[in-house]
KOLBA-712932 format. One record per residue (C-alpha): chain; x, y, z. Coordinates in Angstrom, 3 decimals, always signed. Layout:
R; votor; x; y; z
R; A; X; Y; Z
...
This chain:
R; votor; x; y; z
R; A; +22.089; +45.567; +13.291
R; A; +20.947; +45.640; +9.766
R; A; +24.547; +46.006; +8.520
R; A; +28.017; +44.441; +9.107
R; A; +29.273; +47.505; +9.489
R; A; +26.797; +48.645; +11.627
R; A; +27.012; +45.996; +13.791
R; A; +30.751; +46.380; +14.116
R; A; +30.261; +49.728; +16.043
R; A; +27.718; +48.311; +18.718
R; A; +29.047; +47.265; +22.464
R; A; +30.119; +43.411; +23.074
R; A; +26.627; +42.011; +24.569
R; A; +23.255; +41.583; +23.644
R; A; +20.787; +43.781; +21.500
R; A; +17.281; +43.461; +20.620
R; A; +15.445; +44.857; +17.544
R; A; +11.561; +44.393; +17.286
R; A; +9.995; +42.664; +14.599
R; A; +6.655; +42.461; +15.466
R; A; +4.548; +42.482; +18.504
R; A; +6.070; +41.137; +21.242
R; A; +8.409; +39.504; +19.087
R; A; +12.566; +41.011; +18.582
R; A; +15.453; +39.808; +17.157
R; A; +18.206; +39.742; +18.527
R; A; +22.113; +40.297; +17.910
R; A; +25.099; +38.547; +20.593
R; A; +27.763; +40.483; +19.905
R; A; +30.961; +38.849; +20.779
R; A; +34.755; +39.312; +20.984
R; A; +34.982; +37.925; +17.514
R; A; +31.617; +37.900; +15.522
R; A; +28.422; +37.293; +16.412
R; A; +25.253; +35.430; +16.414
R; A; +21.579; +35.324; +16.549
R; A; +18.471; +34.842; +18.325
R; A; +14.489; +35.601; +18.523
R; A; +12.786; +35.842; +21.588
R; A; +8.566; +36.406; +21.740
R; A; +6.203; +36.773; +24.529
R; A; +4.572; +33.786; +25.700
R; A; +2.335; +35.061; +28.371
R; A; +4.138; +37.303; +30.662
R; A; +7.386; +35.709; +29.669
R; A; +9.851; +35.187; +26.548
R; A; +10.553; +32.191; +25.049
R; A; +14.256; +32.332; +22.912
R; A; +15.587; +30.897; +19.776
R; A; +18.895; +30.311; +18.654
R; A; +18.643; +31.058; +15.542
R; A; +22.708; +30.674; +13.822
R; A; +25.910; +32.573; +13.391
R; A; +26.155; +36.257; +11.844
R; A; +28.159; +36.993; +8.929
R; A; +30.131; +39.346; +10.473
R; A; +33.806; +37.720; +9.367
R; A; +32.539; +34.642; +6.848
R; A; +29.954; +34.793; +3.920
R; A; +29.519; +30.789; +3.943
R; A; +27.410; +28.469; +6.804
R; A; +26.358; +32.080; +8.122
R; A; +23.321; +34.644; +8.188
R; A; +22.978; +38.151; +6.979
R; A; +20.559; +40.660; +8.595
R; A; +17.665; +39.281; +6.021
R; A; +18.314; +35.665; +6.698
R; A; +18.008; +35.771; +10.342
R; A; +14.955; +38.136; +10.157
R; A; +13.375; +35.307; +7.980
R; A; +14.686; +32.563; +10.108
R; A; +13.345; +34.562; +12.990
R; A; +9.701; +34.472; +11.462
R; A; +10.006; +31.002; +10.683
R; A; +10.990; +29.848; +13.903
R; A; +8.355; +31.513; +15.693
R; A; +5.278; +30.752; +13.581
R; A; +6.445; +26.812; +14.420
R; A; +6.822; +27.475; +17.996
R; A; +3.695; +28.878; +18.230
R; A; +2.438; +26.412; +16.019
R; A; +3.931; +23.674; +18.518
R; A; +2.547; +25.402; +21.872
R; A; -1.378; +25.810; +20.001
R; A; -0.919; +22.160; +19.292
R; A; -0.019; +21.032; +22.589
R; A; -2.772; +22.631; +23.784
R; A; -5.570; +21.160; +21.958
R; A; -4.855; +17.678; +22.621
R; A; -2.175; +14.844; +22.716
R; A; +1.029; +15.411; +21.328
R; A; +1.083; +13.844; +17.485
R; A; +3.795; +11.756; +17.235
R; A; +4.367; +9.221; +14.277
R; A; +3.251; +6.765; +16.993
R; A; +0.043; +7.751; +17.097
R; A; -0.319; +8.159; +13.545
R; A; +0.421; +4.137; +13.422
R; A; -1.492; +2.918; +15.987
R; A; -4.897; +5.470; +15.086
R; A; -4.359; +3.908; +11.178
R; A; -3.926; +0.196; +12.347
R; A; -6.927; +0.481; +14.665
R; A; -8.894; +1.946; +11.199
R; A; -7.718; -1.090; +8.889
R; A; -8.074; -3.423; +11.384
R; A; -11.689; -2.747; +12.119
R; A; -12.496; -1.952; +8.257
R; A; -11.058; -5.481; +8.108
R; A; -13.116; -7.227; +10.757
R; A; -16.419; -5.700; +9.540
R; A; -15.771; -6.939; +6.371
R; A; -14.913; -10.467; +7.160
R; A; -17.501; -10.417; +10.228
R; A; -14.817; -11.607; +12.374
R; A; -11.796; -10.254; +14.684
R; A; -8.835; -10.100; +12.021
R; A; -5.155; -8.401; +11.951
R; A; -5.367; -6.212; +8.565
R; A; -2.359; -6.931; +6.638
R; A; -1.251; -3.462; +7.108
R; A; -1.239; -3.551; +11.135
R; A; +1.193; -6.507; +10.192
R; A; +3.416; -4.704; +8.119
R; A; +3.576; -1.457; +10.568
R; A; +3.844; -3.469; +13.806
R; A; +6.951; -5.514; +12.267
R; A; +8.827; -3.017; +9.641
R; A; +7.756; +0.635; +11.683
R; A; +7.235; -0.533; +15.477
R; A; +10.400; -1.850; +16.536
R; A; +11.747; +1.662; +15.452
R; A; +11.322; +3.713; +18.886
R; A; +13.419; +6.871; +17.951
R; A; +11.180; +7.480; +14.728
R; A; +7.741; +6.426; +16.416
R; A; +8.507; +9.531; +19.082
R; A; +9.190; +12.253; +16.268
R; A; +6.235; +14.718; +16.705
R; A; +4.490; +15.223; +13.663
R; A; +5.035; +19.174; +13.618
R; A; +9.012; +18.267; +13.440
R; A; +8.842; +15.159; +11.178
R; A; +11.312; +15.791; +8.499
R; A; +12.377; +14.312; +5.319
R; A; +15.908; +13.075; +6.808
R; A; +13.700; +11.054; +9.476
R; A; +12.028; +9.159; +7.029
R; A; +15.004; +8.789; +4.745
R; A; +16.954; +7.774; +8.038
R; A; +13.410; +5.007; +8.962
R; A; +13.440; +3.996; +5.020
R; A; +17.239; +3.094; +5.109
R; A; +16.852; +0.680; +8.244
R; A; +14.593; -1.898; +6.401
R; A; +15.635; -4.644; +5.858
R; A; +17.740; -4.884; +2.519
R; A; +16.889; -8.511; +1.719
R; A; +13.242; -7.072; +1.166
R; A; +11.872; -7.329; -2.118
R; A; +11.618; -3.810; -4.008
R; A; +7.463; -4.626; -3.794
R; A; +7.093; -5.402; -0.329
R; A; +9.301; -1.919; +0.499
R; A; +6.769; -0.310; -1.707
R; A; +3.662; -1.636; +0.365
R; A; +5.595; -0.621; +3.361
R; A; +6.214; +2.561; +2.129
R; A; +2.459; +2.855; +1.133
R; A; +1.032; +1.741; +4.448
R; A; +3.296; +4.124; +6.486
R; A; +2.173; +6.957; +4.169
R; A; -1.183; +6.561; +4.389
R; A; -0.821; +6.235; +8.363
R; A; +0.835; +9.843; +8.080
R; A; -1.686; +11.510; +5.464
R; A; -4.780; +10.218; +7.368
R; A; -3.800; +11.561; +10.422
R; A; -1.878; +15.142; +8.495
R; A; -5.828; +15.382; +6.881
R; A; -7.611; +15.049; +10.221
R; A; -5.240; +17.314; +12.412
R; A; -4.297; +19.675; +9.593
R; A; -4.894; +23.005; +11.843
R; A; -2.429; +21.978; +14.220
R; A; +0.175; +21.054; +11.732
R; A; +2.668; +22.758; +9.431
R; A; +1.406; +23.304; +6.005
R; A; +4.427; +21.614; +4.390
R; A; +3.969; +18.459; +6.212
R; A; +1.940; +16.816; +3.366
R; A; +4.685; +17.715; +0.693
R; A; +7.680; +16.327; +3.573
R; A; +5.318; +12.956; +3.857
R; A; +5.417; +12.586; -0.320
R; A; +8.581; +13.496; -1.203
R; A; +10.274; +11.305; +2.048
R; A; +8.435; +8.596; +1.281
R; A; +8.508; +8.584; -2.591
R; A; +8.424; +4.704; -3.965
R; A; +11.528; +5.698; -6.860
R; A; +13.820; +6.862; -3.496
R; A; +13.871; +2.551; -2.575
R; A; +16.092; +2.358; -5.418
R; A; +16.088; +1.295; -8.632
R; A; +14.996; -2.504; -8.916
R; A; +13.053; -2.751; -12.063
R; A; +9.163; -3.170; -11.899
R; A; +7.742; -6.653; -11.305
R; A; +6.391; -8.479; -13.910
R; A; +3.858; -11.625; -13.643
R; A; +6.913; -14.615; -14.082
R; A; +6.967; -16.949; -16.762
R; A; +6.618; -20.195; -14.997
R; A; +3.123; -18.644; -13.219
R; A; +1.483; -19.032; -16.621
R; A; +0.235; -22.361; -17.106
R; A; -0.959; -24.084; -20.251
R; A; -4.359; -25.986; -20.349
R; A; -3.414; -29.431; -19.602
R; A; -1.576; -28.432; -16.574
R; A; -4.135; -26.666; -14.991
R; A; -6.932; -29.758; -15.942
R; A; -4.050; -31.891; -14.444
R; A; -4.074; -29.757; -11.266
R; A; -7.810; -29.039; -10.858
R; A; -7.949; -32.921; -11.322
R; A; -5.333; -33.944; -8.210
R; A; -7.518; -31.053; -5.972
R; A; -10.292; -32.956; -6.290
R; A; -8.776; -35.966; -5.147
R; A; -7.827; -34.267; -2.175
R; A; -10.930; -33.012; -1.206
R; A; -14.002; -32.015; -3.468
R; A; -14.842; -28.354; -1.652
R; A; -10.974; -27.716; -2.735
R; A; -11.489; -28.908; -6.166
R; A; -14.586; -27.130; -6.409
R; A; -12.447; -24.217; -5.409
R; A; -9.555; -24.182; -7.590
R; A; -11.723; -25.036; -10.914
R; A; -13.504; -21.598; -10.378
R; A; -10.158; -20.177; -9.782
R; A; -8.559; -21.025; -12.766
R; A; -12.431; -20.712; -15.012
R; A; -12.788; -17.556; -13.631
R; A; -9.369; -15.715; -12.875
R; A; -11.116; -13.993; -9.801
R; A; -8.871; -13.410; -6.831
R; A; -9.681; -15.665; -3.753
R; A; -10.835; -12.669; -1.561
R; A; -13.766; -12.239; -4.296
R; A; -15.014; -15.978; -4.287
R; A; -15.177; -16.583; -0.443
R; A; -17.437; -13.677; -0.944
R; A; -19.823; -14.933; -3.698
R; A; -23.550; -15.986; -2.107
R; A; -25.447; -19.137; -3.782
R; A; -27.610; -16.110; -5.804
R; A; -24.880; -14.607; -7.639
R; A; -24.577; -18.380; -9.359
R; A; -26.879; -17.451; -12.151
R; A; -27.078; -21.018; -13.819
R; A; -29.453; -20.249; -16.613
R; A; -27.299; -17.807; -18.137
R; A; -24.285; -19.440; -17.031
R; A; -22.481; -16.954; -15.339
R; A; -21.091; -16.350; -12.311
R; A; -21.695; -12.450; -10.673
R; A; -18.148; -12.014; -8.773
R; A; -18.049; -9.344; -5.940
R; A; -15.887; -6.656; -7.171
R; A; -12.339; -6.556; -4.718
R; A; -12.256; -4.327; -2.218
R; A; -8.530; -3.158; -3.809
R; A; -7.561; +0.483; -4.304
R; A; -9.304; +3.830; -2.670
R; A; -13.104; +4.952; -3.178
R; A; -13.292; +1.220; -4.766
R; A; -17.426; +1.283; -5.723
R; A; -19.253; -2.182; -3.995
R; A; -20.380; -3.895; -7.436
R; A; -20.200; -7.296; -9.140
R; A; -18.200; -8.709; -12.493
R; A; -20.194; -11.119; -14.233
R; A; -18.080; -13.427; -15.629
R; A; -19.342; -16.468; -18.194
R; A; -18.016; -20.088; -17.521
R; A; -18.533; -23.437; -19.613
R; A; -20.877; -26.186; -18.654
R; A; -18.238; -27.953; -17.077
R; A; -18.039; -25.860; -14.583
R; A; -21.538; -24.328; -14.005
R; A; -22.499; -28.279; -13.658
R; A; -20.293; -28.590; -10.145
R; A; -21.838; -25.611; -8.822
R; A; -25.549; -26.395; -9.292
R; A; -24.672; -29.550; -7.673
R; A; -22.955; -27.594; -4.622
R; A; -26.011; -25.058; -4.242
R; A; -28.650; -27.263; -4.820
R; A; -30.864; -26.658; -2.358
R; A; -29.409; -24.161; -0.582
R; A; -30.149; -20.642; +0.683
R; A; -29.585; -17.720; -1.753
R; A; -27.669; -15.878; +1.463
R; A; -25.198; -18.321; +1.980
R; A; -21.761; -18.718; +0.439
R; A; -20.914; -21.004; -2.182
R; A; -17.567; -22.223; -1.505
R; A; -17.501; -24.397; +1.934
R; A; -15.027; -26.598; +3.663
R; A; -15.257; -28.898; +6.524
R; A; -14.074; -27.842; +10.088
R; A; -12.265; -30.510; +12.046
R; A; -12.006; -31.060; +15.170
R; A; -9.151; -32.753; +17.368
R; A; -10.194; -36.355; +19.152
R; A; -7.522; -37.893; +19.842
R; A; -3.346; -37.801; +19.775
R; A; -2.771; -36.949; +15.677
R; A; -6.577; -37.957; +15.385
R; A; -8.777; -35.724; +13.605
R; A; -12.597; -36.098; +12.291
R; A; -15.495; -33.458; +10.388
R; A; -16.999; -31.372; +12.558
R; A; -18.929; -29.068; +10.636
R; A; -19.047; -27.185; +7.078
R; A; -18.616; -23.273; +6.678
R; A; -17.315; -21.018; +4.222
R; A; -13.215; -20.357; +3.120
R; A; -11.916; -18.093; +5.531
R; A; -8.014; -17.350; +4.047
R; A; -6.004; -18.627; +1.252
R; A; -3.443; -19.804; +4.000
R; A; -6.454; -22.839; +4.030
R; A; -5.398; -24.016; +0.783
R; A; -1.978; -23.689; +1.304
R; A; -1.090; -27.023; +2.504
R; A; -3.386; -28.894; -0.201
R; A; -2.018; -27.005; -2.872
R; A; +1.228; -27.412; -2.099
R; A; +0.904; -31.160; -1.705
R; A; -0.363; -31.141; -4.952
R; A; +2.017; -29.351; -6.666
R; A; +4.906; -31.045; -5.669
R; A; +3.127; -34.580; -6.775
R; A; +2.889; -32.871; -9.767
R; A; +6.713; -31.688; -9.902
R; A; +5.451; -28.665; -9.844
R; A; +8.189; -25.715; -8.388
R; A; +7.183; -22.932; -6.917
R; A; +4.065; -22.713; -8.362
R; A; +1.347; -20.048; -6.027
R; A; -2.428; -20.170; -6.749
R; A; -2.356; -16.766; -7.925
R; A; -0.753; -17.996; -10.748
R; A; -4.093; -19.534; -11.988
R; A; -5.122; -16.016; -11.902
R; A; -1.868; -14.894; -14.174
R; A; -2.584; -18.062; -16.798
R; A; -6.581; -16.567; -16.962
R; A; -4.911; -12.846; -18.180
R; A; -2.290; -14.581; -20.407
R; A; -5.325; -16.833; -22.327
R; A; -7.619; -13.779; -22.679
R; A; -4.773; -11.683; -24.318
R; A; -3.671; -14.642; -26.329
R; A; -7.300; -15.017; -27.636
R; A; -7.137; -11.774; -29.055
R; A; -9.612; -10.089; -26.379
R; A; -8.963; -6.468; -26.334
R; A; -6.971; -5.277; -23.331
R; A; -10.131; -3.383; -21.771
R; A; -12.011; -5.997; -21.643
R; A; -9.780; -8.632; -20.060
R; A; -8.843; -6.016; -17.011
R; A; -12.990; -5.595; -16.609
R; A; -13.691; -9.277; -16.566
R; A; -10.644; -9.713; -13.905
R; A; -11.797; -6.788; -12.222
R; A; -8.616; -4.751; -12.400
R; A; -6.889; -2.030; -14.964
R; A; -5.692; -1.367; -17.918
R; A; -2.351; +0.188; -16.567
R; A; -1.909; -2.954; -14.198
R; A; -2.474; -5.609; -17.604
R; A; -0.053; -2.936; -19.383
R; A; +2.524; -2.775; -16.620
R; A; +2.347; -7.205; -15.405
R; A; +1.627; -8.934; -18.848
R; A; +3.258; -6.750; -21.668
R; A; +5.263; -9.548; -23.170
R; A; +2.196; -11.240; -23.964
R; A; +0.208; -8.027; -25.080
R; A; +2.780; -7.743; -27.466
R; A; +3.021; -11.489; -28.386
R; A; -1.459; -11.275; -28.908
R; A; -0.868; -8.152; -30.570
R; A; +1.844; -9.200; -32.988
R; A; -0.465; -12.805; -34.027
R; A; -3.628; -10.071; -34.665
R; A; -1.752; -7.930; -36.922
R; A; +0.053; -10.826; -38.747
R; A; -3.476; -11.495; -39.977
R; A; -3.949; -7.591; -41.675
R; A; -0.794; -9.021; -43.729
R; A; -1.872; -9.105; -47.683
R; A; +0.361; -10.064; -50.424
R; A; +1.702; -6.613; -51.915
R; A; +4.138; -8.056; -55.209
R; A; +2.102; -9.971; -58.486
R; A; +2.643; -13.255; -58.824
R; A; +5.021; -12.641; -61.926
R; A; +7.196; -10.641; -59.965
C-alpha cells in the first residue's frame, strides 16, 4: 500500500493496514485508481472515514501513502475529539457561545447600573449574528475560517467600517470566552481559526476614523449651547456645562456621588469608565473654574454624600398629551438628552452636531494649549494611542505652534 506500484499489484477491493491500536488505514482499490479511508474502534465497533483519492494515475487534488497516513491521524484525533466532547456535556455550537456571552454582558451590565438592562453587545449579536441560523448551528470543534469569512461577508455593506469592527469584536469575544472555558473539549487550533477569521483588516480597507472637524467646537459656541440647555431645563444645563468643563464621557458623570464634588479644591473626582479589559475601578480628578464649581455646590447643597449629582425630573402621564413632575432621580442614558439636545442644536443651526462632540472640543483645547499628550489622555481618562490615532491633525497643529517658539534668529543683522 505504501507504494503506487505496490498498490498496482493488490486485488480490486478493500485492504486494511494498521496504524495504531485499533486504528487501520485503509486502501479501495478500484477498476481505475483508488481511494482512501480510516476506520478505528469505537467500542466493539468501527467507525470509517473517507479520507480522499489515491495518487495512483494523477499527482494533483490526490494523496500519496504519507498524506493519507497523516490525514488518517488527523481525522481520528477530531473524531475522537468530537465523541469525548459529546459526552461531557451539550454540544458547543456558536449558538451557545452567543447566548452564554450575552447572558455575561447583560448581567455585568445590570449590576452595574442596578437595574435590568440589554448590554449593547446582546444588541449587536441578537441583530447582526442571530438571524444567521446556518452559522449559529456550526459546532465549535468544526468552526472554520470559511464559516466566519462566509458570516462576515453577509453583514450588511451599508455598515460603517467601525460598527463591523465592534461586531467583529463582540462575536470574538463570545467565541474566545467560551474556547477558554471548554478548551479540553476543543481543538487546539480553534483559538488561532477564531483570530485569524475574524481579523478587523479582513472588513476591508476603509481608512481609520478620525474625530470630524465640525465635532470640535470653539468657545463661544459651546457658552452659546450650555446657555440654550439651561433654558430648557436647569438639571440639563447643569449637565452639559460639566460635559463640555470636564470632557468626561456621560457613562462617568451619571456615576459621580455628591462626595466626589470636592469644592474646596475645586475639582471634580470622575469615576474612571468601565472601557477596555482588566479596566482598574479608580477616579480622574479633574480641576474646573468657579463658574462651574458654583452650580454644583448649589445642586448638592444639602444633600447626601451617597447620592448622585446629576438628577432629572420623572414625569408622569395625566391626561391626553398632558404631562406633569413626578419625582427627581439620577440620568439613566444619554438617549435622555437626546431630544433636548437636539432641539437645541437645531435652534442654534447647528448640523449634526452629537454631545460627544463636547468631549472631542475638550481633547482639541488641551492639545491646543500646549498640554503634553500624556496628560490630556489621563485627565480624559483614555490613551495615548487613542489621542494619537483620533486627534493627530491637531497634535501636529499644537506641536508645530510649540516648536515655532524654539525658533531664534540664526543670520546678524548686517547680513
Amino acid at each position: 500500500m505504501t507504494t503506487r506500484s505496490a498498490r498496482a499489484s493488490l486485488k480490486n477491493g478493500l485492504h486494511w493496514r494498521g496504524i495504531d491500536t485499533g486504528v487501520h488505514l485503509g486502501y479501495r482499490k478500484a477498476r481505475y485508481g483508488g481511494s482512501w479511508l480510516v476506520r478505528f474502534s469505537v467500542g466493539k465497533s468501527y467507525q470509517r472515514i473517507e479520507l480522499g483519492t489515491a495518487d495512483d494515475v494523477f499527482d494533483v487534488g490526490t494523496l500519496s501513502y504519507s498524506e493519507a497516513l497523516k490525514a488518517a491521524k488527523a481525522g481520528v484525533t477530531a473524531a475522537r475529539r468530537k465523541i469525548v466532547s459529546d459526552a461531557s456535556g451539550p454540544v458547543l455550537t456558536v449558538r451557545c457561545a452567543v447566548e452564554h456571552y450575552v447572558a455575561a454582558r447583560d448581567a455585568r451590565d445590570s449590576q452595574n447600573e442596578g437595574r435590568a438592562v440589554r448590554s449593547d453587545g446582546s444588541i449587536k449579536l441578537n441583530r447582526h449574528v442571530a438571524n444567521s441560523e446556518h452559522f449559529l448551528s456550526i459546532r465549535l470543534d468544526e468552526l472554520t475560517e470559511d464559516d466566519l469569512e462566509a458570516w462576515r461577508n453577509s453583514l450588511d455593506p451599508k455598515l460603517k467600517g467601525t460598527t463591523k469592527r465592534r461586531i467583529l469584536n463582540d462575536l470574538k469575544a463570545a467565541l474566545n470566552a467560551t474556547y477558554r472555558k471548554e478548551r479540553r473539549r476543543l481543538p487546539a487550533e480553534l483559538g488561532e481559526i477564531i483570530r485569524m477569521g475574524l481579523c478587523a483588516q479582513a472588513i476591508g480597507t476603509e481608512p481609520v476614523e478620525v474625530a470630524r472637524e465640525n465635532q470640535i467646537l470653539d468657545e463661544d459656541t459651546i457658552r452659546t449651547i450650555i446657555r440654550r440647555c439651561y433654558v430648557v431645563d436647569e438639571d440639563f444645563g447643569l449637565l452639559v456645562l460639566v460635559l463640555a468643563a470636564s470632557g468626561a464621557r456621560f457613562c462617568q458623570l451619571k456615576r459621580m456621588k455628591v462626595r466626589d464634588v470636592q469644592s474646596a479644591l475645586r475639582r471634580l473626582m470622575v469615576p474612571n469608565s468601565r472601557k477596555g479589559r482588566n479596566k482598574v475601578a479608580g477616579y480622574t480628578p479633574i480641576r474646573v473654574g468657579p463658574d462651574v464649581m458654583a452650580p454644583l455646590q448649589q445642586a448638592i447643597a444639602g444633600r447626601k454624600p451617597d447620592e448622585a449629582v446629576f438628577l432629572r425630573w420623572r414625569h408622569v402621564q395625566t391626561g391626553p398629551a398632558t404631562w406633569q413632575r413626578d419625582s427627581r432621580g439620577p440620568w439613566k442614558t444619554p438617549s435622555e438628552m437626546t431630544r433636548w439636545w437636539n432641539g437645541v442644536c437645531e435652534e442654534l443651526g447647528l448640523t449634526n452636531i452629537v454631545p460627544y462632540a463636547l468631549r472631542h472640543s475638550s481633547i482639541v483645547r488641551g492639545i491646543a494649549a500646549g498640554l503634553p499628550v500624556r496628560l490630556v489622555a489621563a485627565v480624559h481618562d483614555t490613551s495615548v494611542a487613542m489621542i494619537e490615532k483620533h486627534y493627530s491633525r491637531w497634535i501636529v497643529d499644537g506641536l508645530e505652534e510649540l516648536a515655532a517658539t524654539a525658533i531664534v534668529p540664526l543670520m546678524s543683522e548686517a547680513a
